[in-house]
TIMI-2910 file (N, C-alpha, C, CB; in pm, 1 decimal, decimal comma, always signed):
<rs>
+----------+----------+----------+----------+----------+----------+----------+----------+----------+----------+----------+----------+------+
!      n_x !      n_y !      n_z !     ca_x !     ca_y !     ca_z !      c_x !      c_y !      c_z !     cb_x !     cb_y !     cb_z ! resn !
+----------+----------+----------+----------+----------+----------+----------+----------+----------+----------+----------+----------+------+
!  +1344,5 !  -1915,5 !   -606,1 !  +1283,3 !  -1800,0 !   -543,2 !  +1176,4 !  -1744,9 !   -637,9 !  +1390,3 !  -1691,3 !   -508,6 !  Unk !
!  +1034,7 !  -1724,7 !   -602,7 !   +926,7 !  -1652,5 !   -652,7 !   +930,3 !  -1514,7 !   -666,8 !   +829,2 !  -1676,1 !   -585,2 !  Unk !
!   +911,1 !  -1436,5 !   -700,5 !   +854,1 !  -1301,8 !   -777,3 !   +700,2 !  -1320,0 !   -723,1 !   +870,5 !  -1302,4 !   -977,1 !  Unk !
!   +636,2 !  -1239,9 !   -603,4 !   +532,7 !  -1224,9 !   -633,0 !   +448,5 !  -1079,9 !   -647,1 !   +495,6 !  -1300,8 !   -561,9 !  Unk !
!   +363,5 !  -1040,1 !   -712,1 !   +312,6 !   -919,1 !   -739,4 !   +159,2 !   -900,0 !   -652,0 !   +301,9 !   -911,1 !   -904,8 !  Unk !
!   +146,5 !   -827,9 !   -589,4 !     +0,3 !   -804,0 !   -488,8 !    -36,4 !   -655,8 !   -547,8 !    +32,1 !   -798,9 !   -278,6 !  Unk !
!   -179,6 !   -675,4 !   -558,2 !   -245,7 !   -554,4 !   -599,4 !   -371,8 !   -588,2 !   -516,9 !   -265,1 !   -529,5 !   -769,4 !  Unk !
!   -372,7 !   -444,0 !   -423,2 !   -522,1 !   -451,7 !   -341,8 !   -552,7 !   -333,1 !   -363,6 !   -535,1 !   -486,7 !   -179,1 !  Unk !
!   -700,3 !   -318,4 !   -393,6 !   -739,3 !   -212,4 !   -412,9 !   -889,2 !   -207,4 !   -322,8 !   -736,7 !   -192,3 !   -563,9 !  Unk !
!   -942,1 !   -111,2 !   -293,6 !  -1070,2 !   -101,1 !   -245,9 !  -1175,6 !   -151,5 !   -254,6 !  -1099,5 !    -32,3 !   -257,8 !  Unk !
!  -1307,5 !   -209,2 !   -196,6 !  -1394,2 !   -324,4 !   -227,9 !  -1476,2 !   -200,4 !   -352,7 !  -1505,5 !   -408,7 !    -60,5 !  Unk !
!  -1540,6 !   -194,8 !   -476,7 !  -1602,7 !   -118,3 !   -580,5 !  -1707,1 !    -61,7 !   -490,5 !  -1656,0 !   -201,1 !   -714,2 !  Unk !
!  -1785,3 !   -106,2 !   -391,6 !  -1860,2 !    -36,7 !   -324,5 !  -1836,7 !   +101,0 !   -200,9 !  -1911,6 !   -134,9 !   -283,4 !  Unk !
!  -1753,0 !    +57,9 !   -210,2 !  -1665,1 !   +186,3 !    -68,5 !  -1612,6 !   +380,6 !   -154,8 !  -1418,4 !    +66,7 !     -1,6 !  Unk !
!  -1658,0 !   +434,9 !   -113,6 !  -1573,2 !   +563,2 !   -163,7 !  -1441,8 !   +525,7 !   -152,1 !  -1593,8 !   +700,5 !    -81,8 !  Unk !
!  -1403,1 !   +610,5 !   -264,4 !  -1244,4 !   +618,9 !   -268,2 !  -1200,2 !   +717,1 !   -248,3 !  -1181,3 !   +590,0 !   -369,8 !  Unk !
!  -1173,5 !   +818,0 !   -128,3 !  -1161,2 !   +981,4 !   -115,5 !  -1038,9 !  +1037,6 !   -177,4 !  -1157,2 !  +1030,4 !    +37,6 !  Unk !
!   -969,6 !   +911,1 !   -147,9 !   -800,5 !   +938,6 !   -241,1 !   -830,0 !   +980,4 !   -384,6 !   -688,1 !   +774,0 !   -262,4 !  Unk !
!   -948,8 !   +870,7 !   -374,6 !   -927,5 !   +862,0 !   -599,4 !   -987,0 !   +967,4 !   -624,9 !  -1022,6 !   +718,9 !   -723,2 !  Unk !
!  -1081,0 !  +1028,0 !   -546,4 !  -1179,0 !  +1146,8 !   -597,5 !  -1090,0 !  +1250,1 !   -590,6 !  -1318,4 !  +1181,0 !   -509,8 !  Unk !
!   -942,6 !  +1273,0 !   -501,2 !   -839,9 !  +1395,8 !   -489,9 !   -794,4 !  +1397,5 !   -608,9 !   -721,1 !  +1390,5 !   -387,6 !  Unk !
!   -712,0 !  +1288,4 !   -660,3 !   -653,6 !  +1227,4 !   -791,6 !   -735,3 !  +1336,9 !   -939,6 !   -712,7 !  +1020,6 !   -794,4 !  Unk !
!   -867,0 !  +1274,9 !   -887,0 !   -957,8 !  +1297,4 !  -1046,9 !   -996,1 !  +1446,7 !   -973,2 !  -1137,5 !  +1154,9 !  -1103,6 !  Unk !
!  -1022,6 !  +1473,0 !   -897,5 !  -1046,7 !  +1677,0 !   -894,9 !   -922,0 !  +1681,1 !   -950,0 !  -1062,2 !  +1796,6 !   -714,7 !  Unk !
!   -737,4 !  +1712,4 !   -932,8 !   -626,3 !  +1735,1 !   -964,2 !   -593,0 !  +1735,5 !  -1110,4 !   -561,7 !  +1659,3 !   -898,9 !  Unk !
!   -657,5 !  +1591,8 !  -1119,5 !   -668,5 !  +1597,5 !  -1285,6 !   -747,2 !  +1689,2 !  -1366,8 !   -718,2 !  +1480,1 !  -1332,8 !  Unk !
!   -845,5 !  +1684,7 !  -1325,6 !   -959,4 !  +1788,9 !  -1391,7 !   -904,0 !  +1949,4 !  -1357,7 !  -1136,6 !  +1760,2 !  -1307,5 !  Unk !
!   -858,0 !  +1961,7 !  -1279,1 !   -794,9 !  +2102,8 !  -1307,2 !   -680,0 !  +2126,5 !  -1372,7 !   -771,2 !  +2164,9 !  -1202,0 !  Unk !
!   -609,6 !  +2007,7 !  -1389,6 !   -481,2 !  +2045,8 !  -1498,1 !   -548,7 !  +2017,1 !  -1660,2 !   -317,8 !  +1918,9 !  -1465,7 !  Unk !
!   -688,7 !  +2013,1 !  -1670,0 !   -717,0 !  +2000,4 !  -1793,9 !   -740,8 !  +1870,4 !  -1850,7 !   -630,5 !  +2055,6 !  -1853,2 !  Unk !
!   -770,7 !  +1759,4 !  -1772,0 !   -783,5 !  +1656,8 !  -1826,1 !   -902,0 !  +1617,3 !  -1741,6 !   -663,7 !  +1576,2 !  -1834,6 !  Unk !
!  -1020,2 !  +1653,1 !  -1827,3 !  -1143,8 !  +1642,0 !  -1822,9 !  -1218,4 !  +1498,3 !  -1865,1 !  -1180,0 !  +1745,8 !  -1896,3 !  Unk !
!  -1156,8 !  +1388,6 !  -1897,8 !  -1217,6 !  +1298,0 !  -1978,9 !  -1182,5 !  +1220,4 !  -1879,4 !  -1181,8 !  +1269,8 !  -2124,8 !  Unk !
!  -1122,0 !  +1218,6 !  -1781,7 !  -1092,3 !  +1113,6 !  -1609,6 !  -1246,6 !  +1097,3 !  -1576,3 !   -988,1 !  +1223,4 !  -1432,7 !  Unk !
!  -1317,8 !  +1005,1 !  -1539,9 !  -1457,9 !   +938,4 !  -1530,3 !  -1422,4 !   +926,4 !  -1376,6 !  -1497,5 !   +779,5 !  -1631,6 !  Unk !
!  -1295,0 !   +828,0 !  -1376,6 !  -1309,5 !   +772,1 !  -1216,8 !  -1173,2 !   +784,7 !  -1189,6 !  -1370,9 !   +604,3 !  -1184,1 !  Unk !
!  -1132,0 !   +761,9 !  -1088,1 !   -980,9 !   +698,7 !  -1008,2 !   -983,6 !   +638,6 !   -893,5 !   -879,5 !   +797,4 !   -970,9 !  Unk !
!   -913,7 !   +549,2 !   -889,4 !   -956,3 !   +401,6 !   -766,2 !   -791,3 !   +389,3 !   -758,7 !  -1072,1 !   +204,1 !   -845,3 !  Unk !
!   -724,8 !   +399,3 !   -614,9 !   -623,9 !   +427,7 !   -604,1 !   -569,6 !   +295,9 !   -505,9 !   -620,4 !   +569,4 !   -564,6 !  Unk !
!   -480,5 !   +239,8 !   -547,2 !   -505,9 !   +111,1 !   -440,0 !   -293,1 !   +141,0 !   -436,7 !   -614,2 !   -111,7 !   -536,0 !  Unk !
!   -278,3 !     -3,6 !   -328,4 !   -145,5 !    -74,4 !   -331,6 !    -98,9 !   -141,5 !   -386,5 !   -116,6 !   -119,9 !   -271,0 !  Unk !
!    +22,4 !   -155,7 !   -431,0 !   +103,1 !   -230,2 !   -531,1 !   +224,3 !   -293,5 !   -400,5 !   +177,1 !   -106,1 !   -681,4 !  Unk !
!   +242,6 !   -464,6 !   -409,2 !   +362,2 !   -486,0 !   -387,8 !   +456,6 !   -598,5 !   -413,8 !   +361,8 !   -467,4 !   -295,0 !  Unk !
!   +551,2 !   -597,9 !   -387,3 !   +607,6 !   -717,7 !   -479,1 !   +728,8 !   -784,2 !   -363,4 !   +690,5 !   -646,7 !   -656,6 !  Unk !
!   +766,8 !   -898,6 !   -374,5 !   +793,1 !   -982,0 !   -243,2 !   +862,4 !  -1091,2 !   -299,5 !   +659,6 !  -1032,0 !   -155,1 !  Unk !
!   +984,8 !  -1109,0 !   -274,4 !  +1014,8 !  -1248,0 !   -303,8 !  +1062,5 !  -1311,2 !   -230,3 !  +1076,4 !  -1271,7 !   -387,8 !  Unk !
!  +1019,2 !  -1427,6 !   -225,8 !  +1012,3 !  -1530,7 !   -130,4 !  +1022,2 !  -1675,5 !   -247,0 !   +852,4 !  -1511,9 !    -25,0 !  Unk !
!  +1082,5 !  -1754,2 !    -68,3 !  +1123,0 !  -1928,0 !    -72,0 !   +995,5 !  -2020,4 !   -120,2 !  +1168,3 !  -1990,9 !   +102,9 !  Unk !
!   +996,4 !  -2098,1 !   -215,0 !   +857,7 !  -2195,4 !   -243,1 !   +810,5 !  -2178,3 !   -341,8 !   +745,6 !  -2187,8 !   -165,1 !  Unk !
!   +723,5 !  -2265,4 !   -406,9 !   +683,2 !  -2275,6 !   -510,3 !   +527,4 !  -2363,8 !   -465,4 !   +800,4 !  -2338,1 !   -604,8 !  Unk !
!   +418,3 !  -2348,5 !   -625,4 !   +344,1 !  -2395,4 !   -629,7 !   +194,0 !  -2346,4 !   -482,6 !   +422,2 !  -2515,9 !   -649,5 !  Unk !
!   +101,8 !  -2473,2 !   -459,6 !    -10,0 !  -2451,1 !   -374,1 !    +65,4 !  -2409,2 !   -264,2 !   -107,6 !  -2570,3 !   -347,9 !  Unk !
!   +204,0 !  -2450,6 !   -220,2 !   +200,6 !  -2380,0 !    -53,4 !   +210,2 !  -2228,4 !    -36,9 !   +334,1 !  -2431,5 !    +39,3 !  Unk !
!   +327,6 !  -2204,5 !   -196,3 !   +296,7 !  -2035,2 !   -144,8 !   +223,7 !  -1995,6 !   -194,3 !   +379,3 !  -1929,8 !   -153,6 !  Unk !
!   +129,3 !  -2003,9 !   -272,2 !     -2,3 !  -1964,5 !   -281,9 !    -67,1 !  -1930,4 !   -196,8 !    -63,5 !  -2029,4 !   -322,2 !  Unk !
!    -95,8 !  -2031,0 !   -112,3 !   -162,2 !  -2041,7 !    +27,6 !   -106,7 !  -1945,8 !   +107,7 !   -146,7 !  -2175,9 !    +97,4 !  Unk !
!    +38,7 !  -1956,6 !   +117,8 !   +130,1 !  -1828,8 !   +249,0 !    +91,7 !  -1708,2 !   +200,3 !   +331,2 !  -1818,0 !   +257,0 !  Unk !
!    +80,8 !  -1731,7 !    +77,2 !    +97,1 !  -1592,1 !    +26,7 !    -92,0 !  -1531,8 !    +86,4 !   +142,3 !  -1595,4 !   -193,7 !  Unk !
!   -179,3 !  -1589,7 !     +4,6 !   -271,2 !  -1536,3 !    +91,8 !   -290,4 !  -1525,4 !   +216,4 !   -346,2 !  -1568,7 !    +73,8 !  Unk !
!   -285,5 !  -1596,5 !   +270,9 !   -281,8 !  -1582,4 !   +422,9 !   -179,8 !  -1486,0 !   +496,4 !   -255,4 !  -1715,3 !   +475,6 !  Unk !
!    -41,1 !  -1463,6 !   +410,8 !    -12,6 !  -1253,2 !   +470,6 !   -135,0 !  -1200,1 !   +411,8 !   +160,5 !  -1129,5 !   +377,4 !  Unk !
!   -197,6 !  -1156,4 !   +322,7 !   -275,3 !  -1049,4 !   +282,9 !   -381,6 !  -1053,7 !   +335,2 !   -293,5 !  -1034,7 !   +163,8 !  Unk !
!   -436,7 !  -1163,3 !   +421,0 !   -559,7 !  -1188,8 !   +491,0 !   -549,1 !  -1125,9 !   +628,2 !   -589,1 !  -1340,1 !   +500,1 !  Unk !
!   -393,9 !  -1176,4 !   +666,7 !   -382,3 !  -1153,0 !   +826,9 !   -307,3 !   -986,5 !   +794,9 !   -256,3 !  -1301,8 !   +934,0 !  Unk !
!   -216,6 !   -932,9 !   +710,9 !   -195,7 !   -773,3 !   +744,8 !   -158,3 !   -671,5 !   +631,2 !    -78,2 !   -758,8 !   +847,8 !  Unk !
!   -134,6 !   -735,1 !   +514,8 !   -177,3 !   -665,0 !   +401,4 !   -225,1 !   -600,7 !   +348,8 !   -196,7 !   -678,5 !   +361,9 !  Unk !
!   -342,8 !   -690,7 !   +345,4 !   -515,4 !   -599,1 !   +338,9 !   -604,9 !   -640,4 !   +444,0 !   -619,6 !   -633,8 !   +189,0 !  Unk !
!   -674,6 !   -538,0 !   +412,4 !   -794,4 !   -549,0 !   +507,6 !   -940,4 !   -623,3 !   +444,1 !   -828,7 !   -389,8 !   +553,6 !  Unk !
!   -922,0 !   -710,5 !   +476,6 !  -1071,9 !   -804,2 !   +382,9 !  -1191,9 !   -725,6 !   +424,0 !  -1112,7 !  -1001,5 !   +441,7 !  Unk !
!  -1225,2 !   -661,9 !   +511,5 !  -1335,3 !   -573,7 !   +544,5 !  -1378,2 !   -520,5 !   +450,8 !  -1316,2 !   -484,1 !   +626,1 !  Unk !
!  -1273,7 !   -441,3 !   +398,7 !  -1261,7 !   -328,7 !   +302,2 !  -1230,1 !   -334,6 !   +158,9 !  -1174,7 !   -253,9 !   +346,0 !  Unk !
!  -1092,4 !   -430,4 !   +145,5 !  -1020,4 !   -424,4 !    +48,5 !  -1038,0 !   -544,6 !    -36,3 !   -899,0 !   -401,6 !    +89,1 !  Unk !
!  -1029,0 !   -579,5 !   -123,6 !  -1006,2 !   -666,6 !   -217,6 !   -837,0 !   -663,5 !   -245,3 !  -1100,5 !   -628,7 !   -342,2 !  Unk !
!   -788,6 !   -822,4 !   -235,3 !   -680,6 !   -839,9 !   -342,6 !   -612,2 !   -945,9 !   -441,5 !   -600,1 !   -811,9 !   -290,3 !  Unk !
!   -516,9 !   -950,6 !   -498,0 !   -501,6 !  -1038,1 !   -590,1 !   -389,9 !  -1007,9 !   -596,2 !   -572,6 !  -1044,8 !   -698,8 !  Unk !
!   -256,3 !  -1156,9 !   -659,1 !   -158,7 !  -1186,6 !   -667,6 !   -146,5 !  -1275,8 !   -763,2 !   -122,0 !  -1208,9 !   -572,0 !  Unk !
!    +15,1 !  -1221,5 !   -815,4 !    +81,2 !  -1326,3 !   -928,0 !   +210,6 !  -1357,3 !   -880,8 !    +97,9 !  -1265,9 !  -1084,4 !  Unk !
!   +257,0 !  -1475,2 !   -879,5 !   +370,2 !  -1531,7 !   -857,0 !   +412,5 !  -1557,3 !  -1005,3 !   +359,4 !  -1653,4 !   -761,1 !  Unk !
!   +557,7 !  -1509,1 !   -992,7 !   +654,4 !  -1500,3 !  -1128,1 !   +797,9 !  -1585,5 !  -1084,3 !   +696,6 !  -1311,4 !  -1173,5 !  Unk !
!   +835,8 !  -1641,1 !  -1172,1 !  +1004,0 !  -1595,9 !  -1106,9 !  +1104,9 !  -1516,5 !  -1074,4 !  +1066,6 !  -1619,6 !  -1138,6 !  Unk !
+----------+----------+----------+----------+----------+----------+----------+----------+----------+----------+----------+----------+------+
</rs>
């Protein structure tokens, strides 16, 4: 059984309205040195298979309902 880890976050060109709530919040509790915040999804999944096939499965959930390729960018690590 695989361990896999998915992180999608927003394409760098898109506002992030979340991340801009984040970094105002911050900046009023005093932490002024926050530049940016880009707020994405984290998830983790384990599943049957090894090697190119779940590679492949594995992208192809995040293509078909994961993420949104329109929008989002993502990336994955398979662990044990």
């Amino acid at each position: 059984m695989a361990l896999v880890k998915v992180y999608i976050t927003l394409k760098p060109t898109l506002l992030d309205a979340q991340g801009r709530v984040v970094q105002n919040a911050l900046a009023s509790m005093g932490y002024d040195g926050v530049k940016q915040v880009r707020v994405g999804k984290y998830l983790e999944m384990q599943l049957d298979g090894e090697g190119d096939t779940l590679r492949k499965q594995v992208a192809e959930m995040c293509d078909r309902l994961l993420a949104n390729p329109v929008i989002e960018n993502y990336r994955f690590e398979v662990g044990e």
